[in-house]
Structure formats: C-alpha cells, structure tokens
N, C-alpha and C positions, 0 to 999 in steps of 0.2 A: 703288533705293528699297526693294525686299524685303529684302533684306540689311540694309541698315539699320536696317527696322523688325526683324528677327529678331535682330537687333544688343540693340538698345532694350529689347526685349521679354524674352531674357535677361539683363539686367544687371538691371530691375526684379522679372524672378522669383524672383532669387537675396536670400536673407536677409540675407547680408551686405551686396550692393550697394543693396535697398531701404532698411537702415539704415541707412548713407552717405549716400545720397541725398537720402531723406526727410527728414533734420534737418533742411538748409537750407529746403527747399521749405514745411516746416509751420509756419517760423520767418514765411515771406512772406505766405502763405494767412493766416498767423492774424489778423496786421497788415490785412492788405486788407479779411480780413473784418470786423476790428472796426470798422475805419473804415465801412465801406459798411452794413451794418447800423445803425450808432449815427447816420450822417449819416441813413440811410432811415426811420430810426421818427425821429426827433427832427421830419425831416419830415412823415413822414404824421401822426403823434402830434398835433402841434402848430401845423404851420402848413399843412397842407392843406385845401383848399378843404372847408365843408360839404355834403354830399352832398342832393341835390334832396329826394329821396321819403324817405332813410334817417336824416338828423340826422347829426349825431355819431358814432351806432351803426357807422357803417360802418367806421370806424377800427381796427376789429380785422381787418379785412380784412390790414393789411402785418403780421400774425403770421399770422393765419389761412393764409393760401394758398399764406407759402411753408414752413411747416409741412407743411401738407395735399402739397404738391408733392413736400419733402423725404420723407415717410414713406412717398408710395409709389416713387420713385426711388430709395433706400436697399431696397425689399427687393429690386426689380430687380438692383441689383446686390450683393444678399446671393446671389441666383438664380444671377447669370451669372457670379461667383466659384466658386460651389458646382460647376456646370457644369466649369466650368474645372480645379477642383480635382479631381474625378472624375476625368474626361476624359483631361487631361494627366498626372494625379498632380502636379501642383503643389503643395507643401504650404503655400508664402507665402499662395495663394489662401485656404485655408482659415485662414488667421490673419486674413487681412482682411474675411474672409466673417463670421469670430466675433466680432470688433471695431465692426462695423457694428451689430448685434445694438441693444447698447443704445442705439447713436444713434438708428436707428431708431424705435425702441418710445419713445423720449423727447419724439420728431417727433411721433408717430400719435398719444400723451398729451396734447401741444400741440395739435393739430388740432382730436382731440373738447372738451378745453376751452374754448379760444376760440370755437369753435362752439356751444356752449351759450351763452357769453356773449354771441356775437352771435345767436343764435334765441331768448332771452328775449324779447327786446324787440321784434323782428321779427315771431315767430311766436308771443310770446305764451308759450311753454312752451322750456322749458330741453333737453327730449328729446322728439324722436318716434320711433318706429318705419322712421323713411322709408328708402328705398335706399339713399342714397348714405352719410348716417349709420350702417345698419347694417352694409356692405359694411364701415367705415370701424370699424366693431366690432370685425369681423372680422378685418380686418387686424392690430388691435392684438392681439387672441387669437395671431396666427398667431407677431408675435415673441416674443409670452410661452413659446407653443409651439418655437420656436426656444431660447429662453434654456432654456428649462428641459431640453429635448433633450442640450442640451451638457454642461449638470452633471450632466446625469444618470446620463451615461456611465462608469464607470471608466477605461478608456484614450478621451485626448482625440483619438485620431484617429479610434474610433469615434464619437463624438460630433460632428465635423467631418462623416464623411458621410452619419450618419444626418440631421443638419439640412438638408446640401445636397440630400437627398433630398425631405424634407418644404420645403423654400424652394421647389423646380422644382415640387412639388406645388402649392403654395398659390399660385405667382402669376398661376396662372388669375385672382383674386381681385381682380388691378391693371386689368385692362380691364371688370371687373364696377364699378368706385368708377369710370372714367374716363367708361363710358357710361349711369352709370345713370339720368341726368338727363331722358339721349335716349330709354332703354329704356321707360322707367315714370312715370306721374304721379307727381312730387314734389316735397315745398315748398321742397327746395332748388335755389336759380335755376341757370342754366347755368353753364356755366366764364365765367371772366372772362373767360380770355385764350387766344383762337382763333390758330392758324398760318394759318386760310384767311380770317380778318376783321379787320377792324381794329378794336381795342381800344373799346370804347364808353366810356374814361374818359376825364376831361380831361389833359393832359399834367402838369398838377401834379400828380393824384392818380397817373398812371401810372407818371412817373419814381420817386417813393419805392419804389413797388410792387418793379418790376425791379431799381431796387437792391437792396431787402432781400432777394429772392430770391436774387439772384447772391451777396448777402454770407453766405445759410446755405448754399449750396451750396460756396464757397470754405469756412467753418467746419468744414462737414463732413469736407471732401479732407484738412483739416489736421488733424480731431482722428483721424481714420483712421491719418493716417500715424504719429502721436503716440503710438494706442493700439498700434498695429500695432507700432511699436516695442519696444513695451514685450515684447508677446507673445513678438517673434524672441529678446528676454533670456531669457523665459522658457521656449519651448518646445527653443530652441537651445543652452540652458546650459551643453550637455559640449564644444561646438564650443570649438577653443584661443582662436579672434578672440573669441568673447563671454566668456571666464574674463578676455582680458586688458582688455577693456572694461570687465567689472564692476571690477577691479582699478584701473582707473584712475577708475573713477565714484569708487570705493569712497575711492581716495587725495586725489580734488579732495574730497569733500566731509568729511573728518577723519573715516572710519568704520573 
C-alpha cells in the first residue's frame, strides 16, 4: 500500500506526468461540476421550499456557503502546497499553490458579497464590523497579499516561497472565521452544517445545499488542474516534452 501511494505520489509530482494526467480528469470534474451546480441553484433558486423566519432571502444561502467554504479550503491548501513546496522542494507544488491564488480570492469576493446581500435584509445593513465578517476581510487581504507577493518578485521561485511563507503565516486566520461565532457575540448565526449534528434544514432545502458545494469543490480541482497546466507550459518552457507540446498545440491550432 506505501509503495503504491509513493508510486502515486511521484507521478503527480512530476510536471510532465501531472500534465498528462490532469487533462483527462479536468475534462470530467468540469462536466460534473457544471451539472451539480446548475442542477443545485436551479433548485434551491427556484424551487425550494420558503424558509419559516427568513422569506425568500435565504436563497443566497446555496452561493453563500459554498463560497464561504471554498475560500477558506483553497487557502488551506494554498498553505499545505507551500509547506510541501518548501519542505520537499517540490516545484509542481508551488505552481499549484500559485494557481489557487486567484480562485481563491474570487471565492472570499463571492462570500462577502452574497453576505451583504443576505445581511441587508436580515440585519438591516449591508456591513457590520462583526467577527466573522471581518475575519472574512481578512482573509480576502491575505490573498490580495499572496497575489501581489508573487509579482512582486523578480525570479518566480522567489515569489513561490516567499507566499508559501506568508500562506503558513496567515492561516492561523481559517480557525479564527471557523470559530468566531462560538468565540464572540455575533449577528452572524452558527454554521449551518455541523459533523457532530444534524442538519437543522428540511431535506429539500439541504440536498441543493450539498450539491452546489460538492459542484464548487469539483470546479475548483478542475480549474486547478487547468490553470496548473498552463503554468507547467510556462514555467517548464526549455523542457524538450513541453517545446514538442507547444509545437503540436501550435500545429493543431494553424499558428
């Protein structure tokens, strides 16, 4: 079984083998997710039950949460690539670590908007000061601070660890958004969806939920591998496999 996964583990560390690889699997992910997402909002959007106390309004919930989910899960493993890239000297990691970047930040953008849009009407004002929103600030500074880190750099392998340094730094900051609700009086209610309780929603309103989560989290793995892709073209360039790659991109497409 060890062997195997050290097996596993080296062919997906390897540039060439994760470009291989990844094609097929980003072609699958991308399909699942569009289906599961488009089938999950079309539901909760449309045909889910009204919500007792909240109207309507709750329906931003199936962006909301798996938004909110996604943007702190992505910088986790912006973290535990960076780690990895350090650690090991992996340099794949750090292309996937740099890729994630603006998924992420586009998640934690999704988040606090939807969140505004559902705290108007709720709490009456569009922005508060409270925990978990500003933790939730915070977080989206930390990828801007990430994004900007990398350009900043001249050589992009400085830029690689100097983010992965600042990502292990800053994800103190994912169990400060996870527990702030518990930590601190605040108007934003608890998590929806407990491992040690069961769900307080009705099963119509819950299965959308679960689905559009599962369908940004498949979204995500595929545009990873997508972008990552592209990176191994670019950071990999003088490699002979990626001159004869380009060369035949270059010849299917009449360039």
């Amino acid at each position: 079984m060890w062997q195997w996964f050290v097996r596993w583990f080296h062919k997906w560390s390897s540039p060439k083998w994760f470009y291989q690889l990844s094609k097929r699997w980003s072609l699958i992910l991308g399909i699942l997710a569009a289906v599961l997402v488009s089938v999950s909002l079309i539901w909760g959007l449309g045909f889910a039950p009204v919500e007792r106390l909240q109207g309507n309004s709750y329906r931003i919930i199936f962006l909301h949460v798996p938004s909110a989910f996604m943007s702190q899960a992505i910088y986790v493993a912006i973290a535990f690539t960076g780690a990895v890239g350090l650690i090991w000297r992996i340099k794949l990691a750090f292309y996937v670590a740099k890729q994630c970047i603006p998924i992420g930040a586009s998640m934690a953008v999704l988040a606090l908007l939807t969140g505004a849009i559902w705290g108007k009407p709720t709490w009456g004002a569009w922005w508060v000061w409270d925990a978990r929103l500003t933790s939730m600030l915070i977080l989206l500074l930390l990828y801007l601070g990430l994004w900007a880190l990398q350009s900043a750099m001249e050589r992009e392998e400085s830029g690689d660890k100097a983010a992965a340094i600042l990502a292990l730094v800053g994800v103190v900051n994912i169990p400060i958004i996870k527990f702030s609700v518990n930590w601190w009086n605040t108007l934003h209610q608890p998590a929806t969806l407990k491992i040690t309780e069961a769900p307080p929603m009705h099963i119509s309103m819950l299965l959308p939920l679960l689905g559009s989560i599962l369908g940004f989290y498949l979204a995500f793995i595929a545009l990873v591998f997508i972008r990552t892709r592209l990176e191994i073209l670019h950071r990999e360039r003088k490699a002979a496999w990626v001159k004869e790659e380009l060369n035949r991109l270059g010849g299917h497409n009449g360039v």
